[in-house]
Wavefront OBJ file of the C-alpha trace (Angstrom):
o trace
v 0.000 0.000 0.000
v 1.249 3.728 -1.216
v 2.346 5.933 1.484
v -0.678 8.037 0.354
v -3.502 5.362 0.831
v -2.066 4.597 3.582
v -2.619 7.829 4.736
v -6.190 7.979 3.565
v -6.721 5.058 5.026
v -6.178 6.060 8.671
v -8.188 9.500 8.000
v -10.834 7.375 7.086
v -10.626 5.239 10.334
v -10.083 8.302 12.442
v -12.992 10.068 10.667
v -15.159 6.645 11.453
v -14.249 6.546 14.471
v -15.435 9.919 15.667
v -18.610 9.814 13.871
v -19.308 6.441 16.014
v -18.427 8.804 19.412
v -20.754 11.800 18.222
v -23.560 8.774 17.726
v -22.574 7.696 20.841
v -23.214 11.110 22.367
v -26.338 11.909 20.835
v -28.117 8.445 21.910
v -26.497 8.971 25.808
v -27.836 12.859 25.608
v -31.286 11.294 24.971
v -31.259 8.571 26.757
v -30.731 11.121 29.495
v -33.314 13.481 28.683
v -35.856 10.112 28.869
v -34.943 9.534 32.322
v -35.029 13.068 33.579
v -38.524 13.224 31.507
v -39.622 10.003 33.174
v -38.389 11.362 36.956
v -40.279 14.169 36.313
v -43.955 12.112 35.586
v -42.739 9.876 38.321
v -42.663 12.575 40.823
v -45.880 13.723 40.105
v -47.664 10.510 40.196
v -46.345 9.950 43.249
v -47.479 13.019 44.541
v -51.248 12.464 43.513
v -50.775 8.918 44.769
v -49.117 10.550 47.968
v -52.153 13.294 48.149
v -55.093 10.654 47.890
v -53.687 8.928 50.819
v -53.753 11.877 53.288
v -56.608 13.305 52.274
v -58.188 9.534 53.083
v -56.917 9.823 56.485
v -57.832 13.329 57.301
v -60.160 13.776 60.421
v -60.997 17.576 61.434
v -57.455 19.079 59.914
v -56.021 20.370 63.597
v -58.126 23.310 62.957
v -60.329 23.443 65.924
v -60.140 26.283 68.254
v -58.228 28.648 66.006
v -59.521 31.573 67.090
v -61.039 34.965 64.886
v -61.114 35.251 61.175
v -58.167 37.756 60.510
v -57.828 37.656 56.942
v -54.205 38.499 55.455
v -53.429 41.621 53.446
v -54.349 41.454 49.854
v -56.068 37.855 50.335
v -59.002 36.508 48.377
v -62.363 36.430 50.880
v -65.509 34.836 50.335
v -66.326 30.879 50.877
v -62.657 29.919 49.475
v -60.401 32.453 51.193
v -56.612 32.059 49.163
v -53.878 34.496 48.661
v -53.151 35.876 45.410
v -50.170 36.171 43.192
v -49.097 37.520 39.934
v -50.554 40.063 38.276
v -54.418 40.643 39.193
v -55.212 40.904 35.316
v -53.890 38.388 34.034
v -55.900 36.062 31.723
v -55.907 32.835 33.579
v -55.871 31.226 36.965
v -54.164 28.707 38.742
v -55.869 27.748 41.745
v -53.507 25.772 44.328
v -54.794 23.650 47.227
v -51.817 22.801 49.276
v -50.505 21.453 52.653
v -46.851 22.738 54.011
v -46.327 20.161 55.718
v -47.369 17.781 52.891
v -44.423 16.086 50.574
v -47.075 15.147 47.003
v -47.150 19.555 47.474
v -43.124 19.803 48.193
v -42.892 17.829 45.077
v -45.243 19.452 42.741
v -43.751 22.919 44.013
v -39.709 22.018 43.183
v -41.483 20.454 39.937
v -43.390 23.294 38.838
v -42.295 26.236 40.903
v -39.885 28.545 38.417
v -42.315 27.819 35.409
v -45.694 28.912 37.365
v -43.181 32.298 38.279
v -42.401 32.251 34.468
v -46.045 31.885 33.431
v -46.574 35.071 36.116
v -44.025 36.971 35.005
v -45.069 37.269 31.361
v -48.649 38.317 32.798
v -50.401 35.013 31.538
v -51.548 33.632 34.700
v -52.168 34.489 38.035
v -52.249 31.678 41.172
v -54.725 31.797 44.134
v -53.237 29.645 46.903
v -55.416 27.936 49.029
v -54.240 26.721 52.723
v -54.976 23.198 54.331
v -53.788 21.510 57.183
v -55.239 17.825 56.450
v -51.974 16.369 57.803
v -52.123 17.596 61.165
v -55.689 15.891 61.101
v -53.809 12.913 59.283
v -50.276 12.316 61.155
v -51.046 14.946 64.402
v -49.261 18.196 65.667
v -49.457 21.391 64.195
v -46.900 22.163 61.953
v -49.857 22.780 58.635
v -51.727 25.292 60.336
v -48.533 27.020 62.145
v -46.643 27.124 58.584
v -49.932 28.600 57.388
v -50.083 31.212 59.584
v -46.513 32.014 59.011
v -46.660 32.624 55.641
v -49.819 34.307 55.787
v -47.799 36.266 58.361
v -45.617 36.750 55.413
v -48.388 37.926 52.994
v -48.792 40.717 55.260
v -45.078 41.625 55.226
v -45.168 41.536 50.955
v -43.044 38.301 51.078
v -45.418 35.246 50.855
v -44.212 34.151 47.553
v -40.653 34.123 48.935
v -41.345 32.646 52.175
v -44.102 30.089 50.504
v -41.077 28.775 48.165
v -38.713 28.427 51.198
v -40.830 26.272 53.291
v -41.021 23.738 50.446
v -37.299 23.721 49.626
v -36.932 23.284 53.597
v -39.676 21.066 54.256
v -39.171 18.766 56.968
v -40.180 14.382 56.845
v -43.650 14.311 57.055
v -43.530 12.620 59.933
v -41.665 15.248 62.078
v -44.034 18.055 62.799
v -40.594 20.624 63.180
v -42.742 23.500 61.583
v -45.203 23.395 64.455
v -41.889 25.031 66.600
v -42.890 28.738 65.779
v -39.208 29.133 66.312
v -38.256 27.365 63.224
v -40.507 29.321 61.109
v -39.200 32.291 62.207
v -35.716 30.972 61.874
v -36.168 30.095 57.800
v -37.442 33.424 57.518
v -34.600 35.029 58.107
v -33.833 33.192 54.607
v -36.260 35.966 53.319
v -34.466 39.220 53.494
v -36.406 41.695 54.750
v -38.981 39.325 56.668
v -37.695 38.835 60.445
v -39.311 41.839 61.815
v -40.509 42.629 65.418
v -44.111 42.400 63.412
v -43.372 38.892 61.554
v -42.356 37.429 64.545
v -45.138 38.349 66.883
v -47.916 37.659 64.032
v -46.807 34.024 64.061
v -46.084 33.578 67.735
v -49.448 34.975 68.543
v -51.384 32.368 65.471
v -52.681 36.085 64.307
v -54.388 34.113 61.006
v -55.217 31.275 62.259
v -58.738 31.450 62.019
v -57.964 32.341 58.497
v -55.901 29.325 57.803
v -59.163 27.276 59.492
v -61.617 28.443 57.486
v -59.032 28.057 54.528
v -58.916 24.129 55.524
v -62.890 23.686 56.013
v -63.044 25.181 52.193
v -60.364 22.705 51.171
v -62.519 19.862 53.429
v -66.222 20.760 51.600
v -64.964 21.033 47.871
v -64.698 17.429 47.044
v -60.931 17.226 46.562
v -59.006 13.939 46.828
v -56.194 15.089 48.489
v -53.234 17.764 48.315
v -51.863 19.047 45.986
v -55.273 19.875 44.340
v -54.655 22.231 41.320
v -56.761 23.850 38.953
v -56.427 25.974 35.520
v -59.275 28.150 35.069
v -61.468 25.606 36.898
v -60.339 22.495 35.462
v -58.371 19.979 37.425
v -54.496 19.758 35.568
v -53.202 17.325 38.124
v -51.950 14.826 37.924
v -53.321 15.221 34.200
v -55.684 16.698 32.440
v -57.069 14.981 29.637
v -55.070 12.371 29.041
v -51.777 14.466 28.839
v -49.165 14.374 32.174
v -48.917 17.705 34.009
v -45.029 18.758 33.001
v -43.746 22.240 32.871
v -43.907 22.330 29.009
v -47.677 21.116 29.480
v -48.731 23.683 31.863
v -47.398 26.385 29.426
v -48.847 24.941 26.295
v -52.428 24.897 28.494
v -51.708 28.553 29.492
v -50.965 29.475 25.907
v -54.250 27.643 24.935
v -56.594 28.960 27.123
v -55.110 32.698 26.231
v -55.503 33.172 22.885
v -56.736 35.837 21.647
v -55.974 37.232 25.294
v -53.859 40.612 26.139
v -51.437 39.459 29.061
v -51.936 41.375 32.664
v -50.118 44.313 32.815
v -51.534 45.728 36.383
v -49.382 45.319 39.359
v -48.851 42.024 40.492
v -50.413 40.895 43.740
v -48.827 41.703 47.120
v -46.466 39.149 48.282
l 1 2 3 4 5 6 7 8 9 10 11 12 13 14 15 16 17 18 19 20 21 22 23 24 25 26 27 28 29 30 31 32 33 34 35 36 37 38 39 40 41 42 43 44 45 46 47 48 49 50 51 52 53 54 55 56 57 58 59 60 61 62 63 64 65 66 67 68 69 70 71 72 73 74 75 76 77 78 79 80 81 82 83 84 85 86 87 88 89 90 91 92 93 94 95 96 97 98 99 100 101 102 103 104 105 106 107 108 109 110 111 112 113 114 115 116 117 118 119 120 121 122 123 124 125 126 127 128 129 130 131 132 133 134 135 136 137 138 139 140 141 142 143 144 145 146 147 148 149 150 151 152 153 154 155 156 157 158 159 160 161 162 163 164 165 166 167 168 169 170 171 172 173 174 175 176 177 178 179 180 181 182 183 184 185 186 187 188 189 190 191 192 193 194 195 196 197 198 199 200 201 202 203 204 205 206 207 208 209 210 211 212 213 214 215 216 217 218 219 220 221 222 223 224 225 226 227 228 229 230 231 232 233 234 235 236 237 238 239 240 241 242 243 244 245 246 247 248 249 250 251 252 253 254 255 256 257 258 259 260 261 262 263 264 265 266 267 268 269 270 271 272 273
């Protein structure tokens, strides 16, 4: 063989050779993308699965002897009291029905969290979050309806959505009830700048909303739900599907996008907190 096929001959190798590695890549980059993609569904069936279960076991929520209705600043009144965020004109509405101390909601939040901010940001959909406390009723203590209270504490300080997200990223087992200690609520808030205040820290300690976060809970208790998370587009149940589609981040936006057109996005000031 010539000096010169020889040559070509090893280009050609070489060349073989890393077309068989950038095949190699592209299958492993996919393969990769399945299982996050499949982690993701998992999650969230779990979740529903998780939610059914403690909504089964549910007695009276822990909410008995709460006290006066003192509604939070900016909240949502009427039979299903929630707090509001986003911007107030925005075409369409998630409605949330959640638990702090419940894990199916931790996971649907670090799921779903920075695209419902996304989706709120734009001015395409505002969230109503509505407060339960089924798994005091389900496992005992108090750590639902003291979390409640705290962030509601934190609605009236401006900062629910950034004290809502870090009591999910800092959720405790389900089985240890550390957010009934008002003194770790008041410690993650300090996670919130701006939030530890002489005011904060005497609205939780003194349960100033929870009355609110009881009537919140009998709402959850008489509208049929199976269990928490509990979340609805516009009235229509998206979890864990809707239709026969998977709820997914690129699902809830294609919805959004959906059920807007032909809408102008919400330009007024988004909610408080």
């Amino acid at each position: 063989m010539s000096e010169k096929n020889r040559g070509d001959g090893n280009r050609s190798a070489r060349e073989r050779l890393q077309q068989q590695r950038e095949r190699d890549k592209a299958r492993e980059k996919q393969r990769r993308v399945l299982i996050v993609s499949a982690a993701v569904v998992g999650v969230l069936g779990l979740a529903a699965v998780v939610g059914v279960i403690a909504a089964s076991g549910d007695k009276d929520g822990g909410s008995d002897k709460a006290g006066p209705v003192v509604a939070p600043a900016g909240s949502i009144e009427g039979d299903k009291p929630a707090i509001p965020t986003g911007r107030t004109d925005a075409p369409s509405t998630l409605a949330i029905w959640e638990d702090f101390r419940c894990p199916a909601c931790a996971q649907f939040e670090n799921v779903m969290r920075d695209t419902i901010h996304e989706l709120e940001a734009s001015g395409a959909l505002k969230a109503e979050y509505h407060l339960a406390t089924l798994i005091d009723g389900n496992m005992g203590g108090s750590g639902s309806l003291r979390a409640a209270n705290a962030a509601a504490c934190a609605q009236d300080a401006g900062k629910f959505t950034a004290y809502h997200d870090t009591l999910y990223t800092n959720q405790p087992q389900e089985t240890d009830d550390a957010f009934g200690n008002n003194a770790k609520l008041i410690e993650l808030s300090a996670k919130v700048p701006g939030l530890d205040t002489p005011a904060f820290r005497s609205c939780v300690n003194d349960g100033t909303h929870d009355g609110w976060v009881a009537k919140s809970n009998e709402a959850f208790q008489n509208g049929g739900f199976r269990g928490t998370p509990s979340v609805l587009l516009n009235g229509e149940s998206i979890f864990p599907t809707k239709g026969d589609e998977q709820i997914s981040p690129e699902n809830l936006k294609k919805w959004v996008a959906e059920a807007n057109k032909g809408k102008k996005a919400g330009t007024a000031s988004p909610s408080a907190g």
